[in-house]
C-alpha positions in Angstrom: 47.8 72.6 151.7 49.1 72.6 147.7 48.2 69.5 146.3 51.0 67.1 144.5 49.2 64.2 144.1 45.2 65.2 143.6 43.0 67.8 142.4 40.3 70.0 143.8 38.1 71.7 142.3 34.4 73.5 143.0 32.3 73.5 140.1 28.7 74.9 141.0 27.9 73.2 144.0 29.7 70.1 143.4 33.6 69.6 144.7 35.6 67.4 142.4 38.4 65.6 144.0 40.5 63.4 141.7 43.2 61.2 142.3 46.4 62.9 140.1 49.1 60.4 139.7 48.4 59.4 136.6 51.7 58.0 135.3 51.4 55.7 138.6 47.8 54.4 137.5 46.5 56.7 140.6 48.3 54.8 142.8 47.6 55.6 146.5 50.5 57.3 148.4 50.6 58.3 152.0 50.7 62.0 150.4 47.8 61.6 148.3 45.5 59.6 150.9 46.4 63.1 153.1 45.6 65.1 150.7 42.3 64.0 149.8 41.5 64.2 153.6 42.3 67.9 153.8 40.6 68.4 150.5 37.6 66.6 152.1 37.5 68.6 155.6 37.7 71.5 152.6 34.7 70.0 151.1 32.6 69.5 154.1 33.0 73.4 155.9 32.6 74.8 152.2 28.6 76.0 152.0 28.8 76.1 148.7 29.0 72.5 148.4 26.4 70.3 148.5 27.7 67.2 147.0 31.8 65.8 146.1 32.8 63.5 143.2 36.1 61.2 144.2 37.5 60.5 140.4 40.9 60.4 139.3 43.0 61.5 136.3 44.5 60.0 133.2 43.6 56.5 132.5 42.5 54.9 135.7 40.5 55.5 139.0 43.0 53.7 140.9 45.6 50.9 141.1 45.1 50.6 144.1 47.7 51.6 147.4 51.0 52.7 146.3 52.9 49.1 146.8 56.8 51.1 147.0 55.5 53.9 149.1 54.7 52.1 152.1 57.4 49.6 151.8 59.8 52.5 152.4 57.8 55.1 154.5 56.8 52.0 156.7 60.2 50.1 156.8 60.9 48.8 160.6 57.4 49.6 161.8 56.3 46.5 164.2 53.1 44.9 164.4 51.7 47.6 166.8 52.9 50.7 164.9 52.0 49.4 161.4 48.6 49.0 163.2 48.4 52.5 164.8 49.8 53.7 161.1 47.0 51.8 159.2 44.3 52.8 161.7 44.9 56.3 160.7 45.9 56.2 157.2 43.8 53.6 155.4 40.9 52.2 157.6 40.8 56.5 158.6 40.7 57.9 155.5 38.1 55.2 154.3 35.8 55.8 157.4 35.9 59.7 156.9 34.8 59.1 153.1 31.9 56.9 154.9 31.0 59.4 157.8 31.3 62.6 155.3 28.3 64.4 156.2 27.3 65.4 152.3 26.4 63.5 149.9 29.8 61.2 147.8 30.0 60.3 144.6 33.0 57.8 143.1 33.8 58.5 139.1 35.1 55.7 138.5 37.3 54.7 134.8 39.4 51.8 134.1 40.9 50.4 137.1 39.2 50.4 140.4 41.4 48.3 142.4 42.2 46.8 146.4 42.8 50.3 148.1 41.1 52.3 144.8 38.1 49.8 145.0 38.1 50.6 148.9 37.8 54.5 148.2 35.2 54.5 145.8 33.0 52.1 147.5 33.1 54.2 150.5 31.1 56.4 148.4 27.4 57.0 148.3 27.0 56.2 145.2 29.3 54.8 142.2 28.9 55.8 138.0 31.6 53.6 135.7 32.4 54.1 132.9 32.1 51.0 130.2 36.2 51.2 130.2 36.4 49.9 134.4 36.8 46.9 136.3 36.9 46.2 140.1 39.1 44.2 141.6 40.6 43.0 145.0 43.1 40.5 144.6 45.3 41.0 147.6 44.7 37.7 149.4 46.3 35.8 146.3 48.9 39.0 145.4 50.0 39.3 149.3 48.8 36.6 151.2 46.5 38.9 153.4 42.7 38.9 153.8 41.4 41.6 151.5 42.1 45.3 151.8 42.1 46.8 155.4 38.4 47.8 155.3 36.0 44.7 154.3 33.3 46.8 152.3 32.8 43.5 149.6 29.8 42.0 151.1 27.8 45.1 151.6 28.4 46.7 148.3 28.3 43.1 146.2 26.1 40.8 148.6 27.9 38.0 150.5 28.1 35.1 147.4 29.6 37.9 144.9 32.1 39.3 147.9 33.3 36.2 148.4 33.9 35.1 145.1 35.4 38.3 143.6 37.9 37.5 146.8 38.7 34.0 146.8 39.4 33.8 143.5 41.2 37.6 143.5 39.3 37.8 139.8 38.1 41.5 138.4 34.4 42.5 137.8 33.3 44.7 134.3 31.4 47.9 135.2 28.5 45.5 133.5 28.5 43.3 135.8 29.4 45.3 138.9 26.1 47.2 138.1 24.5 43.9 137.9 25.7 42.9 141.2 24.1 45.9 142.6 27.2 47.7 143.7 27.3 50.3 140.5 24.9 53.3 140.3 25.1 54.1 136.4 27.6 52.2 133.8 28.1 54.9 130.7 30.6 55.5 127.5 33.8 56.9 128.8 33.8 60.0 127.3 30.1 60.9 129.0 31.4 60.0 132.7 32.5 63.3 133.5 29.8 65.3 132.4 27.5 62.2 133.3 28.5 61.8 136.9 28.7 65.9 137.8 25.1 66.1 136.0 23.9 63.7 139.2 25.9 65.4 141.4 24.8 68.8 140.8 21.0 67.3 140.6 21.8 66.0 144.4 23.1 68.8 145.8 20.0 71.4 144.6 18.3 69.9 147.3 18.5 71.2 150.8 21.3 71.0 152.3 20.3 70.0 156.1 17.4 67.4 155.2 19.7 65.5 152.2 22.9 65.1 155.3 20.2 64.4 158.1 18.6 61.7 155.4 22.4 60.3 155.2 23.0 59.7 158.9 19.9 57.7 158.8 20.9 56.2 155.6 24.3 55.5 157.1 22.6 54.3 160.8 20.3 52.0 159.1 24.2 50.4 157.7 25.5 50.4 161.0 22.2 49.1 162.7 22.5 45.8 160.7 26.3 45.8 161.5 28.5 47.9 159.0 30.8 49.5 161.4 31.0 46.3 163.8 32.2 44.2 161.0 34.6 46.4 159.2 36.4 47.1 162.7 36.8 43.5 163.2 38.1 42.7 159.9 40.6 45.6 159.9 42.2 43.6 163.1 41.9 40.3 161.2 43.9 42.1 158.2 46.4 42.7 160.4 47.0 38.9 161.8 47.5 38.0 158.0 50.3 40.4 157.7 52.4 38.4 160.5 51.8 35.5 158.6 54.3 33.0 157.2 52.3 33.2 153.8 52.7 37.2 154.0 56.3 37.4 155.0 57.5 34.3 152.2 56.0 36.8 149.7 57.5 39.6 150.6 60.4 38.0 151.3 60.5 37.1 147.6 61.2 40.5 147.2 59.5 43.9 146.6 59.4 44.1 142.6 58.2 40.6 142.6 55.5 41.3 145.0 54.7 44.5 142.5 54.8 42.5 139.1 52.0 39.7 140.8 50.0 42.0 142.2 49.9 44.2 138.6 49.3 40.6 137.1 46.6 39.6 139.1 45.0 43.1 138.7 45.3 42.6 134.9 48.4 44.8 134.7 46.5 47.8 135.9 
């Protein structure tokens, strides 16, 4: 596959893949959640590799899903199909970054939000830079309950999930650190050299212990109920989209529905 809307790259041992829509705030298209799949399955059969950085270009991590792309790639879908369609495209994608066998680091810069905030915090570990800010604000911009996969209250604790979700407010790299879900907060021009420092540092160790230690890492998460919950909510997400609420907002019209989500997400 050529890549339109990321980039892949193998430095040392580390793969770099970085959202590259830059002009869109990394926006998350259909194309560019496929791409970073293949560039993932690239990733994990590469033996080279020991660990991958998720970051994106330009000025932002990401804005989260690309509101116009599925609004006209998903057009006429009903509730089942839009389900089947999310299943593999959003709650898939963000289970594969969970599941990867090696080691995942998110780079995160300026905005890190709903479907962007999903990504990186599938990730094993998360370095800001001082520049970013986490947010999901979907249940005020959409009138649906959070993004598709409900990783808040295990990155955050369950007091900080739910308020960073009822009140659809954004987070400072500060005080996502302090809330336990960031790794590292550093100046923005050291995050690149910052973040692939750690990387490379984590995948000089061997390569069979350091995945073996992450499936027990990972088990340990699904013991106490990880993959339980976040199935359950996807389903919920989707009742919320046949709601009144949802359909009077989007029957409001698409570039409203744009404008109050970039509002809410602090014009991202």
């Amino acid at each position: 596959m050529e890549y339109q809307d990321i980039t892949y790259e193998v430095v040392g041992a580390v793969a770099r893949i970085c959202h590259n829509r830059p002009a869109k705030a990394n926006a998350e298209s259909e194309r560019l959640l496929a791409e970073m799949d293949d560039a993932l399955q690239r990733a994990k059969t590469d033996d080279r590799v020991g660990a991958v950085i998720i970051g994106g270009t330009g000025k932002h991590f990401s804005s989260g899903h690309d509101l116009t792309d599925p609004l006209s790639t998903r057009r006429g879908l009903n509730t089942e199909r839009a389900w089947v369609w999310e299943t593999e495209r959003y709650l898939g994608n963000a289970m594969r970054i969970w599941d990867f066998p090696k080691p995942t680091i998110a780079q995160v810069q300026g905005a890190c939000v709903a479907g962007g905030f999903m990504v990186a915090n599938m990730c094993d570990l998360v370095v800001a830079a001082d520049d970013a800010f986490f947010s999901d604000p979907v249940n005020h911009s959409l009138g649906v309950a959070a993004v598709e996969v409900l990783v808040h209250p295990w990155v955050l604790g369950l007091r900080k999930a739910k308020e960073l979700l009822f009140t659809g407010q954004r987070i400072s790299a500060t005080e996502a650190r302090e809330w336990g879900m960031v790794n590292h907060v550093v100046p923005r021009a050291e995050l690149e050299a910052f973040t692939l420092e750690l990387a490379q540092r984590i995948a000089a160790a061997p390569p069979m212990s350091t995945q073996m230690l992450k499936r027990s890492l990972n088990r340990t998460a699904d013991m106490m109920g990880f993959r339980t919950s976040v199935m359950a909510h996807f389903d919920t997400h989707h009742v919320t989209h046949s709601t009144d609420e949802h359909k009077a907002i989007m029957d409001a019209g698409r570039e409203r529905t744009i404008q109050s989500a970039k509002k809410v997400q602090g014009d991202a």
